[in-house]
Phi, psi and omega in degrees: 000110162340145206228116155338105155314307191268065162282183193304300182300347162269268159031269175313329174276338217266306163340287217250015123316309196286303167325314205278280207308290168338265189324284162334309181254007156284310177316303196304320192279326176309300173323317180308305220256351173277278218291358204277330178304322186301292212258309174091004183240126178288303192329299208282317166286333160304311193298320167295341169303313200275333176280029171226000171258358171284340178284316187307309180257010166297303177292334208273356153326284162315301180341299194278346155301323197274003186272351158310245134030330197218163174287114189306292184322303170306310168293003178277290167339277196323296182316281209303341186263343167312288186340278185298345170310258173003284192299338180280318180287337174286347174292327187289298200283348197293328190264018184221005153250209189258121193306297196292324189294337173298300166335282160309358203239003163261342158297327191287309164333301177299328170281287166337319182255359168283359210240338172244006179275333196307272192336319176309278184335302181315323172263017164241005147282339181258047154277316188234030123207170195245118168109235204248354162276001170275002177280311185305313154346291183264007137310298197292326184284321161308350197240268194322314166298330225252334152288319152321304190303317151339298162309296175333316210275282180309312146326294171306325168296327172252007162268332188282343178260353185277319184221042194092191181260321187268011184268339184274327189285323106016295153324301178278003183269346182267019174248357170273321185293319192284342186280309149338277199320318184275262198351328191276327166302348190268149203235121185225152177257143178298129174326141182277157193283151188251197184275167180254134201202159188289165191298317192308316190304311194309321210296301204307291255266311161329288207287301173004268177331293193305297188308297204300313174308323155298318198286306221275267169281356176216062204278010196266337186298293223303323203281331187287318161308318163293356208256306187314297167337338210267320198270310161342264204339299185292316173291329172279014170241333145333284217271349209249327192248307215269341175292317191278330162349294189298314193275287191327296233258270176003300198262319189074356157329161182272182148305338188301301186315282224291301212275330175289341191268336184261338155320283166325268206317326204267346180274318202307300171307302190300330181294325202267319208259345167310274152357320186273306184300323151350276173267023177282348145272355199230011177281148145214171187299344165296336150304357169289312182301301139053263173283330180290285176298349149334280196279001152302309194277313153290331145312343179268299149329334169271326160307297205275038146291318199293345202270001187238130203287078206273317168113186185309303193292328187287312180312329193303302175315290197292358168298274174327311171300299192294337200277334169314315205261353171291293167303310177298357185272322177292316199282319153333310170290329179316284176351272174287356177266328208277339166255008147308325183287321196263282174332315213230032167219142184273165179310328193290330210232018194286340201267302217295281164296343143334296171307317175318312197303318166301320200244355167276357183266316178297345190255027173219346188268318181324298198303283185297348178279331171311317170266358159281004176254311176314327199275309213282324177285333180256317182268137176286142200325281184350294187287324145346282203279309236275307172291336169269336171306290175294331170296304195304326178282323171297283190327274173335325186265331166273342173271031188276339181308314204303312157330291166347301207271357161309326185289352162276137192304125179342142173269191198235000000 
């Protein structure tokens, strides 16, 4: 018998995805838009941003110990209502401290408890299915972010101009408490105990385990994390810094262009998680090289656009198309490398490797956006787009063998 994607416990994680991330990235855009008002400086919210993604990735290590070690349900729980604690008391304090020092000290809060929830959530889909529904899984979570980012922008904007800042911190403080509320029903089994030992000891005795498991039995996950770390890096720094680029100063286009285009791309990720839930008895790791020159091949083709007298709208267009397809390919490759990663790691150490996964993508994408800014400031698109385009088509055509030998089975 076919086994149910949505049994009771996917079901409840996915409610309480929806719930959380709605609350979280509504919150986030209000805030960009409080201080950009306060303040008039774009500079000083970046600057908060990026100092609030340093605890995430710093942390997110632990994180995936304690999602080993402790009952994922309680840590689940537990995190979201600190969250919404955190977001009530900055709602409490705004109107009688200094705002921005609130701001900032609940975004970095929030990034703290973001650094041990991710890794958890990751490891608890292939907990509560089995087989070819942990690709759907994590496909359907993957569908649930890229529909929040979507979603998100326009909420925040219209609560916020309709009734302020703390009536949206209110909001989000009651979708963190609702996401608690589903967490608590769900029946996952507890970890078995491990020896008892001082904390400093568990941690060494964790990374320890996690390095031998990588170098030793499983060095093809080491080789699969760097090829993903790879594929971040280049796609945030195209997609995330060289598309608006392209469109604002290059093109000279409006905002209007840019915002139907971040529109597109954000359908393009739901298209890439269809596509997987689709094709999901007929996916295999050899089809990762594939797709890794898929966005190779459209990166190459967004270089030779500029070189063809298309005029701003026709480059635009043809941009828009490539950059899409640039995207359903990351969200596809995402996918299927993170449960490829999960088939071949045991439960004990599922929290653990999760996390690498999770905190080498925060370190690689900040790294490609710098360095698509740096390139993008001195070189003309072509010369961009042409070479990464052509790394991306290499990697892909060398890593295919490496793909091949993935498809045998994990060893046990």
């Amino acid at each position: 018998m076919k086994e149910k994607l949505f049994n009771r416990n996917f079901t409840l994680l996915i409610l309480g995805q929806v719930s959380s991330l709605t609350g979280n990235l509504t919150l986030k855009f209000a805030l960009s838009m409080y201080v950009l008002e306060r303040t008039g400086s774009a500079s000083l919210f970046a600057g908060l941003l990026a100092a609030s993604m340093v605890p995430t990735i710093l942390l997110s290590p632990f994180g995936g110990i304690l999602a080993d070690r402790a009952d994922r349900r309680a840590v689940m729980a537990g995190l979201d209502t600190l969250s919404g604690l955190s977001v009530l008391l900055a709602a409490l304090a705004l109107p009688h401290g200094p705002d921005l020092a609130v701001i900032a000290a609940l975004l970095i809060l929030l990034s703290v408890l973001a650094a041990f929830e991710s890794p958890t959530v990751q490891a608890c889909v292939p907990q509560m299915l089995s087989g070819d529904n942990v690709l759907r899984g994590n496909a359907m979570v993957n569908q649930v972010q890229a529909l929040a980012s979507l979603a998100t922008p326009f909420l925040g904007s219209l609560f916020y101009t309709a009734f302020g800042i703390r009536p949206v911190l209110w909001g989000a403080v009651a979708c963190f408490f609702l996401t608690a509320l589903f967490e608590c029903f769900l029946r996952l089994p507890c970890p078995a105990p491990g020896p008892t030992a001082g904390l400093a000891a568990l941690i060494r005795q964790d990374f320890a385990l996690t390095l031998r498991f990588l170098r030793r039995e499983q060095p093809a996950i080491l080789g699969l994390l760097g090829l993903a770390a790879l594929a971040s890096m280049f796609i945030a720094g195209a997609l995330v810094v060289g598309f608006p680029y392209l469109v604002r100063t290059v093109l000279g286009l409006s905002a209007r262009h840019y915002g139907a285009a971040e529109s597109a791309m954000g359908a393009a990720a739901i298209l890439g998680g269809v596509l997987v839930s689709l094709l999901a008895g007929r996916m295999r790791p050899r089809h990762l090289s594939a797709v890794f020159s898929l966005v190779g091949l459209c990166l190459l083709a967004a270089g030779g656009v500029f070189l063809l007298p298309l005029g701003a709208l026709g480059h635009y267009l043809a941009l828009l198309v490539l950059f899409c397809g640039c995207q359903l390919g990351c969200s596809v490759f995402s996918i299927c490398a993170a449960t490829l990663i999960q088939s071949r790691t045991p439960a004990a150490l599922m929290g653990k490797v999760m996390s690498c996964v999770f905190t080498l993508s925060m370190c690689a994408q900040p790294l490609g956006q710098l360095v698509y800014g740096f390139l993008f400031d001195r070189l003309a698109p072509p010369w961009v787009l042409l070479p990464s385009g052509l790394l991306l088509c290499a990697v892909g055509a060398l890593s295919a063998g490496f793909f091949r030998r993935m498809e045998a089975p994990p060893a046990s």
